[in-house]
N, C-alpha and C positions, 0 to 999 in steps of 0.2 A: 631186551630191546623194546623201544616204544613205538607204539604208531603213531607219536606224533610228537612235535622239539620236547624235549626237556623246556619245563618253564623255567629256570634257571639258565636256559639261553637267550642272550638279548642279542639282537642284530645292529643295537648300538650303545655307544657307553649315555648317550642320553637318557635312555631305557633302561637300560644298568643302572643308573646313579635314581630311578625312580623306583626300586625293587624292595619288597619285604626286607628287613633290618635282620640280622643274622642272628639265630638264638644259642649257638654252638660256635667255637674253636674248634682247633684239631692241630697242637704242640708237638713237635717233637722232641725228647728229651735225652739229656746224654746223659749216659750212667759212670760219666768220668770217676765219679767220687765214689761205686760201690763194689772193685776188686770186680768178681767176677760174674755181676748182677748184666742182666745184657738193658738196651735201652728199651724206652717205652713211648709209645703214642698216647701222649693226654685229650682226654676229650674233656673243654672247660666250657660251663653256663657262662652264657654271655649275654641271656637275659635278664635284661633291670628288673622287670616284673617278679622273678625268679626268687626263694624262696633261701636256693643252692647256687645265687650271684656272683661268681667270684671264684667258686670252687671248682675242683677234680671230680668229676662226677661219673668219669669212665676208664680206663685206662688199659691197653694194648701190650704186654710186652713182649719183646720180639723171643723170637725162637733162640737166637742163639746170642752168648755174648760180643762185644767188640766192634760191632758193625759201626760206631758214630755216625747216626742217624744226624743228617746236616738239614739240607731242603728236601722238599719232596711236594707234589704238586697234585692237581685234579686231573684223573684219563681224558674227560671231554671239558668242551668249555663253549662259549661264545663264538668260537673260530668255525665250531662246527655248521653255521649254517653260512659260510664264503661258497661262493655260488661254483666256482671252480675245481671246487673237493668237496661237497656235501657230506657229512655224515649227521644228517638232524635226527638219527632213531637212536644214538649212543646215546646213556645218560651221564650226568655227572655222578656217579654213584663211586666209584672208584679211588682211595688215596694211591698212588705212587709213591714209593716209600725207602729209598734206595741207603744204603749205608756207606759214605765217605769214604771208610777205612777197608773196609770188607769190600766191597764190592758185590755186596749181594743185596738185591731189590727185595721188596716185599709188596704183593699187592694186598689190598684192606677194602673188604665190603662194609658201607657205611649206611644198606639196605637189606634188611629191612628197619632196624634199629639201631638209625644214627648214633645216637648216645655209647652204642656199642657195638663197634666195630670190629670188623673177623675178617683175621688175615687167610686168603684161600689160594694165594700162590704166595710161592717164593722160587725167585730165581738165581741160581746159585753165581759165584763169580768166573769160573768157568765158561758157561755158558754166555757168560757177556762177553768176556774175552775172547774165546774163538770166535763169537757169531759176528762182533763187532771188531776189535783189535784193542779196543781201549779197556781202561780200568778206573775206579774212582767216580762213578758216578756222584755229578753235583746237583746241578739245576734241571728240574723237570717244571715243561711246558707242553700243554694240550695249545696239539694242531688241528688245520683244517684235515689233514690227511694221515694225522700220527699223533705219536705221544711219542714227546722229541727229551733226551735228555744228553746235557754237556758233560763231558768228563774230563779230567784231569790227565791223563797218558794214558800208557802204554803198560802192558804186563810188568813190563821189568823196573818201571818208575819211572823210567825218563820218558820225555815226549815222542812224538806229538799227542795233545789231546785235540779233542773235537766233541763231534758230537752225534749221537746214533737214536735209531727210532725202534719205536714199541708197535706193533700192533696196536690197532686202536679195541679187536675185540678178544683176540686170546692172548694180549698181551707178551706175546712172544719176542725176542730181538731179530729184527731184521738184517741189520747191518750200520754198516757206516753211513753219514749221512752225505758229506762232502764226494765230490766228483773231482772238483779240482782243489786243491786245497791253498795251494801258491804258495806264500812265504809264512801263511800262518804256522805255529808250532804250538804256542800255547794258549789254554783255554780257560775259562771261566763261564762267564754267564752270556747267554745267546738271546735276540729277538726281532721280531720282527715289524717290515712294514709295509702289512700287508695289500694295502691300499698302493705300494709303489713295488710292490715284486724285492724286493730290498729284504735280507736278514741283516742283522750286526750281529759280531760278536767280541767278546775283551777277554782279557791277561789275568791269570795270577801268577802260575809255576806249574813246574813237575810236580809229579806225588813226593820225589826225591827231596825238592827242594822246598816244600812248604809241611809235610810231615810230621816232622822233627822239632816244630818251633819257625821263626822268623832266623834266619843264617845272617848274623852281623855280614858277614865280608860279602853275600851275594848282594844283601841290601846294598851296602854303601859302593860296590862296584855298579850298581843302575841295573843287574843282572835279572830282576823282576821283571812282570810285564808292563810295556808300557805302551801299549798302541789296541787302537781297535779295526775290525776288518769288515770289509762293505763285501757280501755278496749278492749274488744272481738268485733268489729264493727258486724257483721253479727251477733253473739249469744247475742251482746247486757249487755254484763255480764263483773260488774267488776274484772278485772284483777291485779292490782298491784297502790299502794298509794305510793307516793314519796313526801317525806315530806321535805321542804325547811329549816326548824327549825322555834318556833314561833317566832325569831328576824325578819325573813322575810316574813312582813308584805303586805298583799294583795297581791297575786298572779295573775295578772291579763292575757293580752293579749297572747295568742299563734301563733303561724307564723311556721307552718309548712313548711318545704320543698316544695316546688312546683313539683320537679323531683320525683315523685312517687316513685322510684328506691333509694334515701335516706332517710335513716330511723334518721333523728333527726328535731330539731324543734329550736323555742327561746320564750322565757318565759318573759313577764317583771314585775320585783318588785316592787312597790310606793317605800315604803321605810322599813330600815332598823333600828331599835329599838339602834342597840349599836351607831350607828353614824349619822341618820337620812339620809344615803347615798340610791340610788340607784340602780337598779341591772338586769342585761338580764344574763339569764341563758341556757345552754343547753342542752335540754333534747335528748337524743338519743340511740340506740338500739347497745351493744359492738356486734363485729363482732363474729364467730367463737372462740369459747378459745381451740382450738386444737383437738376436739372429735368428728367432724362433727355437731357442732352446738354451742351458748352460753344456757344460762341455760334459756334465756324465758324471762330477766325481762332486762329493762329501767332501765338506769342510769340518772342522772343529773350531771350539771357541773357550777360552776359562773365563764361565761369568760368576761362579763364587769361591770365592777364598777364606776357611777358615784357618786362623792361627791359632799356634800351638802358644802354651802358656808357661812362665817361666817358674823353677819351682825349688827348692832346696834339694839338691843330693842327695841327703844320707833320706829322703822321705820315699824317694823313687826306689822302683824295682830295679836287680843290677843292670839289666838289656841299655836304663835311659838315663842313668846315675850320670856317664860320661857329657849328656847332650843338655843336661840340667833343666829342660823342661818336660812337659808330658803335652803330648801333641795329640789332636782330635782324635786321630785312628780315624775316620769314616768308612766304617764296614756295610754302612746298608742305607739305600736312599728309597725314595719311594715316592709316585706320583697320583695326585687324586686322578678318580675319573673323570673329573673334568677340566684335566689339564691343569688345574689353575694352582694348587696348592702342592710343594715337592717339600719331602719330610727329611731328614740327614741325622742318620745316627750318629754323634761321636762318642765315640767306648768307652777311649781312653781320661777324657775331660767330662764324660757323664752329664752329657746335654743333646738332648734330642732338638735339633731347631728343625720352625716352619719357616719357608716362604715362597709369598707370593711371586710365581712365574708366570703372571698372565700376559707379559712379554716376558718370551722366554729370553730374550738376548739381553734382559735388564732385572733376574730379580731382586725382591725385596723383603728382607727379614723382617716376621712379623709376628711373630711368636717362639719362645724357646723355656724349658722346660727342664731342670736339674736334676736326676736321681741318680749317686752312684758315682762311679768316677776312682779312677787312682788315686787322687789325693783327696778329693773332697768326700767322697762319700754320703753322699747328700742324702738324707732318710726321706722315706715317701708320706705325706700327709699323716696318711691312717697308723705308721707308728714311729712317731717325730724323734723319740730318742733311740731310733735302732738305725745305726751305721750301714751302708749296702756297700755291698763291692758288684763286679761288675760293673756292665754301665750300658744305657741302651744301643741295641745294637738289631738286631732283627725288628725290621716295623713292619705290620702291616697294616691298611686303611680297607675301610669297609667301602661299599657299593655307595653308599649316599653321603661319605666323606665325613660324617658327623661325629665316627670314632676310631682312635686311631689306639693298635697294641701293638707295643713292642715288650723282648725278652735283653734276655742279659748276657748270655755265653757266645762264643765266636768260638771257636774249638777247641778242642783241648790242650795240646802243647801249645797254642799261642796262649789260654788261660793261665797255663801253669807261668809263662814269662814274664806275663803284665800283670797277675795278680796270683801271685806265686803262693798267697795263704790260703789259694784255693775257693773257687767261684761257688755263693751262694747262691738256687737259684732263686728268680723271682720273674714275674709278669706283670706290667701295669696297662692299665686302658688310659688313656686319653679322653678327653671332651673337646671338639675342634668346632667352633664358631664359623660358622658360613662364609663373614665376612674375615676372618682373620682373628689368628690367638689360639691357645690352646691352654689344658690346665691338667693335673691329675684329676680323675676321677676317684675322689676318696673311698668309696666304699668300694674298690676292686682294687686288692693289691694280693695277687698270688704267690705265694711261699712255697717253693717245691724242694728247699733241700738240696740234698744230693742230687736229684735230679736237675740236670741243670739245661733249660727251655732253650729252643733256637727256634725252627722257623713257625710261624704261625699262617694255618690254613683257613678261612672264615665258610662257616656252612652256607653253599648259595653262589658262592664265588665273592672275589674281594677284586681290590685295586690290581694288585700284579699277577693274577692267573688270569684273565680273561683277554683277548686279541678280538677287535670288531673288524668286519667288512664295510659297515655302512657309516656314516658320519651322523 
């Protein structure tokens, strides 16, 4: 404990976005491809200066097999100096490290010797089960009062999921988080706005239902998740369900505002049932309607649409043979800290686009970026005639927005569906222009093999771990 903030706390993303430049990652990786090898925490130089630029310079493997390590997030963060929950003596010292499949967490001390990190708890699935109800831990987020993570269901597979807290100092589960839960059932990714008492949270499935692969017949009957949910952060109580329609399929990532002081967000859609297209959406609070207030409830809005592309049959995997095109997939979005710039993975079509949302209710495509892809397979700069599969999908953006990494895997039975020859891994950095654009960075392209990369952690904090109080 410290006696005084962690400087890796800022009290605004203004102050964030002016922070030391991160010299570390921290990957997590699946060991789909190595029978009964369990996964691994990569720790990669992410210094230019760096001698070992590019490379694995540390690496974690977990205790036990099978856990597919998915996200996993920082114990403390920026939230911790909100004047209503203090905790300014936690450090960020902590990875959160939970297993998708398993359901068993892993904590990792990243102190004394960040480069090399040591796992000093693990918490069995059990234990998460009784204390909480839920199973499948997904998304881990440092609060002002906890270390919150979403989960997928229920022991037995099927729902509800939600979402439950950690101790902020012996990391113990506490319980459920939700009080009232209302018509919610299923879970995905959760966040907040903490500037308006407001959480959200969105849809994928059961552990039943997403598991095993994408389920033709649940897709095409709209059976996914398609809505997100407004609650009461402090009472813990659902507030208002905002339903996308069942065409819009998987609701997945949320990207709140950074400036506390704005009350909307961005949403991303996999895909779209009538056209296989697409979609980031905006959810946000209407101003005043002339009575000294609006009436209390969130709106949503679709302000970007990407299309899916049309493609020969016999070249597609069998899931997309029938639909004859290969459509964006958007599995991960992501937003600068300073609002201005939102990143959109598509997996499927192996194109990472930027754009400018500095009005969010109009953006503007301004940068996009090829590597990978079902069909195209588009090789990265530094080695032009090697083919990639996969296709960007995990992004994260650094604190001063200037670079941007994303990896290549999304899980493993959806891997095994869309690119069935089996996912090679790999990591690329980005170069992102202040004003707009973005390019690879040539001399960083990481090759992990079997190991195949999902979420990326930046030493310091990055774009989607940190929550500010102050504008």
């Amino acid at each position: 404990m410290l006696l005084k903030a962690d400087p890796t706390f800022y009290p605004s993303p203004k102050l964030a976005g002016q922070a030391p430049p991160e010299n570390l990652a921290y990957v997590a990786a699946l060991n789909a491809n190595g029978g009964s090898k369990p996964d691994a925490l990569l720790v990669v130089d992410v210094d230019s200066k760096s001698k070992k630029y590019g490379e694995i310079i540390g690496q974690v493997d977990m205790p036990n097999a099978g856990d597919e390590l998915h996200h996993f997030g920082w114990n403390a963060c920026s939230s911790a100096l909100c004047p209503y929950a203090p905790h300014p003596h936690v450090e960020r010292r902590y990875l959160i490290v939970p297993g998708l499949r398993s359901s068993r967490i892993h904590v990792l001390d990243t102190k004394p010797n960040p480069k090399k990190p040591k796992i000093i708890k693990v918490i069995e699935p059990g234990t998460v089960a009784e204390r909480t109800g839920y199973t499948r831990p997904h998304t881990v987020h440092c609060g002002p009062d906890g270390i919150y993570l979403s989960a997928l269901g229920s022991p037995n597979g099927d729902g509800p999921g939600g979402v439950f807290a950690l101790d902020h100092y012996t990391f113990e589960p506490l319980g459920r988080w939700e009080v009232e839960r209302g018509p919610q059932y299923f879970a995905y990714d959760f966040a907040w706005h903490l500037g308006y008492d407001t959480a959200v949270s969105s849809e994928w499935g059961t552990p039943n239902m997403v598991e095993n692969g994408v389920n033709p017949e649940l897709l095409l009957g709209g059976k996914y998740g398609h809505s997100i949910h407004i609650w009461d952060l402090r009472k813990r109580k659902h507030l208002q369900a905002i339903d996308l329609g069942a065409e819009q399929q998987m609701v997945l990532e949320l990207r709140p505002a950074h400036d506390p002081t704005k009350a909307y967000g961005f949403v991303g859609v996999v895909v779209s049932l009538k056209d296989l297209s697409s979609s980031i959406w905006l959810w946000h609070k209407p101003k005043s309607n002339g009575n000294g207030g609006s009436n209390g409830k969130w709106e949503i809005k679709k302000v970007i649409e990407i299309p899916a592309e049309p493609a020969d049959p016999e070249k597609l995997p069998p899931l997309l043979q029938g639909f004859k095109a290969v459509p964006p997939l958007l599995t991960d979005i992501n937003l600068s800290i300073d609002d201005r710039f939102l990143y959109a993975s598509c997996w499927g079509t192996g194109e990472i686009r930027q754009y400018d949302v500095s009005d969010p209710f109009d953006p503007k495509l301004v940068g996009s970026v090829h590597i990978g892809g079902i069909l195209r397979r588009t090789p990265h700069p530094a080695k032009p005639d090697k083919q990639l599969n996969g296709g960007p999908q995990m992004v994260e953006v650094s604190r001063d927005g200037k670079r941007v990494y994303f990896t290549n895997s999304l899980y493993a039975a959806w891997d095994k569906q869309f690119y069935p020859e089996g996912v090679e891994g790999w990591m690329v950095k980005l170069d992102a222009n202040p004003s707009g654009g973005i390019e690879p960075d040539r001399k960083f392209f990481l090759e992990t093999g079997e190991l195949r990369p999902h979420q990326v952690r930046l030493q310091g904090g990055d774009a989607s771990s940190d929550f500010y109080c102050y504008p």
